[in-house]
C-alpha positions as CSV (number, residue, x, y, z in Angstrom):
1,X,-6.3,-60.6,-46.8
2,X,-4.7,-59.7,-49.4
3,X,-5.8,-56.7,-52.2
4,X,-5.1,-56.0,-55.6
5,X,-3.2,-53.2,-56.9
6,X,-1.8,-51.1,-59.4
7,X,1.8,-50.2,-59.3
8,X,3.2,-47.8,-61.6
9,X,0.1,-48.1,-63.4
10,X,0.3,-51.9,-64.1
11,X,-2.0,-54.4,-62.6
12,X,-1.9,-58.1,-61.5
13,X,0.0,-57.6,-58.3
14,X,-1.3,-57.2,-54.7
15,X,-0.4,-56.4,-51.4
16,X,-1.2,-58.4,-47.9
17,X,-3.0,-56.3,-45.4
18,X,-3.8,-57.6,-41.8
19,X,-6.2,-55.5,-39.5
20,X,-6.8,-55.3,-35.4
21,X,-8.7,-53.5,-33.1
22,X,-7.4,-52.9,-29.6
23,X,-9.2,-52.8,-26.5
24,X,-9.7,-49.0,-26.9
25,X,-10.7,-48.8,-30.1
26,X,-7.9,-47.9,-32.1
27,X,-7.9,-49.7,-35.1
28,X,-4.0,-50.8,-36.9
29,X,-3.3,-52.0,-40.5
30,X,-0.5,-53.8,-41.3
31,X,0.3,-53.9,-44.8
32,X,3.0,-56.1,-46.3
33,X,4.3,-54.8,-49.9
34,X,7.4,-55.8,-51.9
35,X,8.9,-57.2,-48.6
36,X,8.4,-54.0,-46.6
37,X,6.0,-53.8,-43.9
38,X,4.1,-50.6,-43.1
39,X,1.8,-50.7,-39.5
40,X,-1.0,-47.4,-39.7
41,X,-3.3,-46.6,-36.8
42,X,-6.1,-44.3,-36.7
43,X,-9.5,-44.0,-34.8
44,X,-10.8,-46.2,-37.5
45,X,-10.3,-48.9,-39.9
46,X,-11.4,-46.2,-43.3
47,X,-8.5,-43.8,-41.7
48,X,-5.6,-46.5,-41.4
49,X,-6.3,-47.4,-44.9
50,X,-6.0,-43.9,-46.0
51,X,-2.7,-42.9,-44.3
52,X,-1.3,-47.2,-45.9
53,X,-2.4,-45.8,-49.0
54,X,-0.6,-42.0,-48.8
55,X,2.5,-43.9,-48.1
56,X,1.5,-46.7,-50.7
57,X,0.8,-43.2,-53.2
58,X,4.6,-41.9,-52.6
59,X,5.5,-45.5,-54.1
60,X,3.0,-45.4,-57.1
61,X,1.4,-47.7,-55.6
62,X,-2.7,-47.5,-55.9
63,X,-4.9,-50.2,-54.0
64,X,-7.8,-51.1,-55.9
65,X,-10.5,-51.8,-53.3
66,X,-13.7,-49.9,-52.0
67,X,-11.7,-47.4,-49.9
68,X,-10.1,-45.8,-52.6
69,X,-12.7,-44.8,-54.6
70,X,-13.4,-41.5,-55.3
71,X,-17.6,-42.0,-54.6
72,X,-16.8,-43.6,-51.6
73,X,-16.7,-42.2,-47.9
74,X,-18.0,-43.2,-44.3
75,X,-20.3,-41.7,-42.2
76,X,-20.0,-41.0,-38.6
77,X,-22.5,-43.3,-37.6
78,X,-20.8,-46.3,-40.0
79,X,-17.5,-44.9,-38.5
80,X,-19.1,-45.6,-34.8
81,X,-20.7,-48.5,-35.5
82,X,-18.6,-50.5,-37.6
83,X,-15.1,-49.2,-36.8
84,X,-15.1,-47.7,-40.7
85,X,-15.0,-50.7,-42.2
86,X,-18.4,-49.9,-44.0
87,X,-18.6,-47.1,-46.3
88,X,-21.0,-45.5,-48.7
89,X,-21.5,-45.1,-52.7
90,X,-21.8,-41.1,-52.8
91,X,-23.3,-39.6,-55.4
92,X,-23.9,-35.9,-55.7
93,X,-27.0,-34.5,-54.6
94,X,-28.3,-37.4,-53.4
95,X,-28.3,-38.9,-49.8
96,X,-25.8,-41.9,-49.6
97,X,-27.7,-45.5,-49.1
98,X,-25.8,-48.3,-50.8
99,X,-23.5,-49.5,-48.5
100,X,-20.1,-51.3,-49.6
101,X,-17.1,-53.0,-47.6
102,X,-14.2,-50.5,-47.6
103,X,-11.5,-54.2,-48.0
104,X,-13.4,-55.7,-50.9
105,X,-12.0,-56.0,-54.0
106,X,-13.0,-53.5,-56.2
107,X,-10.6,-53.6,-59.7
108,X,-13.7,-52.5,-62.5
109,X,-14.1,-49.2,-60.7
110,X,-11.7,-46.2,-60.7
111,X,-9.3,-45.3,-58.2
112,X,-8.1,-42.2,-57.4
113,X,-5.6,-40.8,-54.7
114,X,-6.5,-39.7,-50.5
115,X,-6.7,-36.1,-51.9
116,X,-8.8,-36.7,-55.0
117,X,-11.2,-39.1,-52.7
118,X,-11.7,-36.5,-50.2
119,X,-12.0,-33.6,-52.1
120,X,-14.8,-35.3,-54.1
121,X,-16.3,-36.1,-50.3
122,X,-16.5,-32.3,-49.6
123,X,-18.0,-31.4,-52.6
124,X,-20.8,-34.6,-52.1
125,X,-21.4,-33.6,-48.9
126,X,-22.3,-29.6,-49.6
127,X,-24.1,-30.9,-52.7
128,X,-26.5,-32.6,-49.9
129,X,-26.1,-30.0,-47.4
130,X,-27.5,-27.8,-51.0
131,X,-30.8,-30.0,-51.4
């Protein structure tokens, strides 16, 4: 597949990104960017796309899709069940129920970087843990 993204700021260019699961579970990205391949594994298809886009960041280099917004995180049960590849819109104070494909294109929404996106999660999530 291949995903849109911002580099030094400027749209219109994208990246190639090709995903596998082994027989234990580990899921790997391969991303393909200005002739330079970068492989990621993790326990989970929402972590490999975090650590391609940390090393994606140190090249100002943002992806614009699902999984780098800052309202969007998985939950363990999506993580279980669907390897992380589904994630949800998190708003604060409110339990997370719209569901979104962490791959899909997502250019009319802002991005922000892994730290941003997961501080924003820890704040969400003590906003519920508040209610």
């Amino acid at each position: 597949m291949n995903l849109p993204v911002l580099r030094s700021g400027h749209p219109g260019t994208f990246i190639h990104v090709e995903g596998d699961q082994s027989p234990s579970g580990i899921c790997s990205l391969a991303v393909t960017d200005s002739g330079r391949c970068y492989i990621c594994a993790a326990r989970d298809f929402f972590d490999a796309l975090k650590a391609v886009r940390l090393i994606l960041e140190a090249r100002d280099v943002q992806v614009l899709c699902n999984g780098s917004r800052e309202d969007v995180w998985p939950s363990a049960k999506s993580r279980r069940r669907d390897s992380g590849l589904v994630a949800y819109v998190c708003k604060p104070g409110q339990v997370a129920t719209e569901e979104v494909q962490i791959f899909e294109d997502a250019t009319d929404t802002s991005h922000v970087s892994v730290s941003t996106q997961e501080a924003y999660a820890k704040r969400w999530l003590a906003s519920v843990a508040a209610r």
